[in-house]
N, C-alpha and C positions, 0 to 999 in steps of 0.2 A: 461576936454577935450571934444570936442563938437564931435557928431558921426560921422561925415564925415572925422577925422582928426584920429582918430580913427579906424575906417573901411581902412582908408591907411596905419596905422600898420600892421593893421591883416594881408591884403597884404604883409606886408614887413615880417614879421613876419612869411608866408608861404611861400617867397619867397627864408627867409635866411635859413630857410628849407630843399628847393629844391636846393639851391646853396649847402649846407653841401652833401647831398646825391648826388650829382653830383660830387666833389671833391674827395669825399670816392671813388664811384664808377671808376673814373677815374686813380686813384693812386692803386700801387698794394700792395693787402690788405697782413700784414705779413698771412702765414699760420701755424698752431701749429702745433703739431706732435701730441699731446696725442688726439685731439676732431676735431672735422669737423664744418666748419661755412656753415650759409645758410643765404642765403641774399633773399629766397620765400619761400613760405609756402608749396606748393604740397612737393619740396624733404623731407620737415621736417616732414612732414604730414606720410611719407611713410616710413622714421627712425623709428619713431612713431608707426605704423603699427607693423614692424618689432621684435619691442622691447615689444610690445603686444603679438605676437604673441609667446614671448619667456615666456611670464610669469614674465617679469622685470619692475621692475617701475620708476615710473618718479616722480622725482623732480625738480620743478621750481623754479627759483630767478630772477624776473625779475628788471631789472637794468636800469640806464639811463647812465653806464658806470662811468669813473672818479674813480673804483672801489678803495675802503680804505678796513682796518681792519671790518669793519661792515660787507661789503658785504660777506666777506670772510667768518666769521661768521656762516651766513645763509647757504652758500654752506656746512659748514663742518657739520651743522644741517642737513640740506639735505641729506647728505652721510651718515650720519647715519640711514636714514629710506629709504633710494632707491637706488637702484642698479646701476642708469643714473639719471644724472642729466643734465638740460637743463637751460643756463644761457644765458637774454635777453642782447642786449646793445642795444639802444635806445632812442634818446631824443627827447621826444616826442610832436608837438610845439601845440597840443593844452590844456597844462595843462600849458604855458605861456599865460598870459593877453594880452592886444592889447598894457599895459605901460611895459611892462618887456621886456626885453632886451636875446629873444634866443639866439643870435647868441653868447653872453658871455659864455652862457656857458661851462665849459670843456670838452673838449675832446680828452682822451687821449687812444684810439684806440691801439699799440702797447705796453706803459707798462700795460694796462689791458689784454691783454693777456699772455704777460709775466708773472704776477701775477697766472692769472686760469692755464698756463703750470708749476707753483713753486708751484701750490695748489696741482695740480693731483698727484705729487711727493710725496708730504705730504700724500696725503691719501693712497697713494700705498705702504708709508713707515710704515705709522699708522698700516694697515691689515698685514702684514710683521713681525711684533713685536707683535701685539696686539692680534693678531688675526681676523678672518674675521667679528666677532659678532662687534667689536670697529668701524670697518670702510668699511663698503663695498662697499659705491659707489664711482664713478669715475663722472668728468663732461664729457658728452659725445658730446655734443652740444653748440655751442654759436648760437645765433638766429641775426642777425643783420642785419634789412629787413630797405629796404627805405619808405619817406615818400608815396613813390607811390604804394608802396605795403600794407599798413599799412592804407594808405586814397587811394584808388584808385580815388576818384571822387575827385579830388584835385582842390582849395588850402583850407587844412582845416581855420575852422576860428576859429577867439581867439575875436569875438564879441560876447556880451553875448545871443543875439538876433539871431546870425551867423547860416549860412545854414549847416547842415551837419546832420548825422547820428549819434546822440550822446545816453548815459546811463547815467540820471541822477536819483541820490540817495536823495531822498529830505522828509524829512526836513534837515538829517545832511551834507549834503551838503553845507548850506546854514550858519552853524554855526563856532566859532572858525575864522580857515583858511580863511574859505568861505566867513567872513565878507570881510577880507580885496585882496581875491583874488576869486571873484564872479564864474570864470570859470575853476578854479584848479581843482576841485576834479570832476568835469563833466568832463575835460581831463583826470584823472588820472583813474574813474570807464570807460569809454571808450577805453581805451588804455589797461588796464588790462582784458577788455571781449573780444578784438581782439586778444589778446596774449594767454589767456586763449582756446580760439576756434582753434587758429594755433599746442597748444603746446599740446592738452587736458590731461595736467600731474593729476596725483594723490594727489600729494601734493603741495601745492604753499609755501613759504616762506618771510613774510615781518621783520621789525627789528620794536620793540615794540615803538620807537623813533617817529614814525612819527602815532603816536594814533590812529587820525581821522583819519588817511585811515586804518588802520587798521579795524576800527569799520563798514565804510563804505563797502569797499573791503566783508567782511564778511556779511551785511545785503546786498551784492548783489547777492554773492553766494547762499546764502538762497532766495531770492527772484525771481530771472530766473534759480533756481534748476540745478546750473552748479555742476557736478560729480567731484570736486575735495574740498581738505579738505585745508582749511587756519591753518597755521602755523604762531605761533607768536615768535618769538625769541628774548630775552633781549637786549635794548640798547644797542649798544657797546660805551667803553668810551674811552676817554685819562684817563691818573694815576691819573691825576689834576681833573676829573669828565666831563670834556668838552665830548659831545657826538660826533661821528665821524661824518662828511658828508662830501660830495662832494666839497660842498660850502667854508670848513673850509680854503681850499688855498689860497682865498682872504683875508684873513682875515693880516696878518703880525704878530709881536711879540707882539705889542701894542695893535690893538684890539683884539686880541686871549686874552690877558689876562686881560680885558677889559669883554670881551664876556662870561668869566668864571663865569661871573654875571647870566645867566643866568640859571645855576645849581645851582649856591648857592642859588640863589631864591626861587626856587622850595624846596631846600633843606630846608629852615628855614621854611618853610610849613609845610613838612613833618614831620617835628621833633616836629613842635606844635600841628600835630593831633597824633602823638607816645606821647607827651605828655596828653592827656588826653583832647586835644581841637577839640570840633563838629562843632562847627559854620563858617561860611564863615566868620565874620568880624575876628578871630583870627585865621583864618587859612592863607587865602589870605593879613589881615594885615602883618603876618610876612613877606610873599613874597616880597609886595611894599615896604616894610618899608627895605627892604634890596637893593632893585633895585634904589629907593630912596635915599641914604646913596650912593652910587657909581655914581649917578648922580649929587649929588651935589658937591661931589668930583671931578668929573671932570672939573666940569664949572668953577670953578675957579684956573683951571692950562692952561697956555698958552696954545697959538693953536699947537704949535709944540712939546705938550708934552701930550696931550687929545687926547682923542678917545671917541667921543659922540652917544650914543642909544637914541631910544623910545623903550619905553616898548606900543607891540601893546594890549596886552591882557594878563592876568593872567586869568587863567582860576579854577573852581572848578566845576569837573561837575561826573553825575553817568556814569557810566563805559560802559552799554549798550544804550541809548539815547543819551550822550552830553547833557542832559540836565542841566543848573544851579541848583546848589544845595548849600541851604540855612544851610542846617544842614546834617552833613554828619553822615549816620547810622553805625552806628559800625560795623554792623552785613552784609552791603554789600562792605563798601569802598567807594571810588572814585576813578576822574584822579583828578589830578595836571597837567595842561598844560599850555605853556608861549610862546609867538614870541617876539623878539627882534627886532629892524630893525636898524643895525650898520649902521653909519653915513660913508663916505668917509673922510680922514683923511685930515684937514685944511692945513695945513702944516707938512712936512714931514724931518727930517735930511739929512745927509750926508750920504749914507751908509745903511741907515736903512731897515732894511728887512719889507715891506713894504705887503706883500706877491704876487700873481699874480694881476696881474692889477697896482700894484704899489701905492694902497690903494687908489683907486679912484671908484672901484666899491661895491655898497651898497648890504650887505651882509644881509640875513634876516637868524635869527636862531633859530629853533625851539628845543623845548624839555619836557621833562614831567615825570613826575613821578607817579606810581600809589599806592595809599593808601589803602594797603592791608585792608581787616575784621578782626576784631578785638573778641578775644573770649569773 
């Protein structure tokens, strides 16, 4: 794609932006009863204050909404170490490309807060029964600030070249992910130092699922000496192993189970260095040799019965770098990390739960496993 054609994504792409926050802003937002939303920074700024000056702390989970079992997760981590908890919603359009498609994304604004008003419950019930040591905090906060608040010099850009005020983490920015989406994680450390500086919580909390920000997110904290501590919290799964995301609602019955490919991958890895294997050709062979085996299964079933991937990357890398690792030391571990990129479904049945989009939008899934040290 030539950069002129290109640069009138980014446009569109800041514009479908500003058209979202315009529609939100216009429509009247439901209100909870348990927590207060803010849609600027000074009033949150001054909760903030408040709740400083009470000797109460804060914990963050910052979100991009569409909220599942994972995020929830984090929140209930959170409530166990702070008193107020502050949960972002946010979709943030410069950690999309100038070729990805923002405006797909979900948003689902009212049962997400249904959700955090059926969570506050739970934790009020938790300290109730449990005692206050099991469960003390509450969400006190949703943050859900517009693009204009968030980019005031607007339209941000999603060119890799693009003008704006950005935090870029680099070299591991640039690896994994970053191969095949160059301005991801430059949106992703930008948009968490802005929320970071709005919120200035004590604790942050990600889900161990998405690695590379994880790794990231934490070599920035340590590097601009931001006062809050990163929190990692375990995948959360389906019973089947499929990791939760946002994204899983496209997916339909077909490729969800399809996609399950992509923990068993990891899986048959894992189990070969629990067996007693160090090397990357018998580690990551078992990966593809299993990702492989489900692709050739599929190619040879009709269009109306197939659900087709690439496997964009299997990964073996050390745990603080991202670095590729040839032979894995027993004594530190590794990650295990995989993207998938689900095909839109050729043909489709009668009927068939297809999931949203109707199984025409390309689903990317990421996931990982880490390769504990071994004594």
């Amino acid at each position: 794609m030539s950069r002129s054609i290109g640069g009138m994504r980014s446009f569109s792409t800041a514009a479908s932006s500003l058209l979202a926050d315009a529609t939100a802003a216009s429509q009247s937002i439901r209100q909870p009863s348990s927590f207060q939303v803010f849609r600027d920074v000074p009033q949150l700024r001054q909760l903030r204050r408040q709740l400083l000056q009470k000797d109460r702390t804060v914990g963050f989970v910052p979100t991009m909404g569409a909220l599942h079992e994972g995020h929830l997760s984090l929140i209930r981590e959170a409530a166990r170490e702070n008193t107020d908890i502050f949960v972002s919603i946010y979709v943030n359009p410069t950690q999309f490309g100038v070729t990805e498609d923002l405006s797909s994304y979900p948003r689902t604004w009212d049962s997400d807060v249904a959700k955090l008003e059926e969570l506050n419950k739970e934790l009020a019930q938790t300290e109730a029964t449990a005692g206050p040591e099991t469960g003390k905090g509450r969400i006190t906060a949703i943050f859900a600030p517009t693009s204009k608040v968030m980019y005031p010099g607007l339209p941000p850009s999603s060119e890799i070249e693009g003008h704006g005020s950005f935090v870029t983490i680099t070299p591991l920015s640039s690896k994994l992910e970053g191969g095949s989406r160059p301005v991801f994680f430059r949106g992703v450390a930008t948009v968490c130092m802005k929320l970071f500086n709005a919120t200035t919580p004590d604790r942050v909390y990600f889900g161990q699922k998405d690695v590379q920000q994880t790794v990231i997110i934490k070599r920035m904290v340590q590097d601009f000496l931001v006062g809050t501590e990163v929190r990692i919290v375990d995948t959360a799964r389906e019973e089947d192993g499929l990791a939760m995301s946002s994204r899983n609602v496209y997916l339909g019955a077909r490729r969800r189970a399809v996609g399950l490919t992509v923990y068993r991958s990891l899986k048959a890895a894992a189990d070969a260095y629990q067996s007693g294997k160090t090397s990357r050709a018998d580690i990551l062979g078992a990966a593809h040799g299993e990702a492989q085996r489900v692709i050739s299964e599929q190619q040879v079933l009709s269009p109306s019965e197939r659900s087709l991937f690439q496997v964009d990357y299997i990964s073996l890398a050390d745990p603080d770098t991202l670095d590729e690792l040839e032979i894995v030391n027993p004594t530190k571990g590794g990650v295990l990390s995989t993207a998938f990129k689900m095909a839109p479904l050729e043909e489709t049945k009668p009927n068939e739960d297809c999931g949203l989009g109707d199984g025409q939008v390309a689903v990317r899934l990421i996931d990982n496993l880490i390769l504990q040290p071994r004594a």
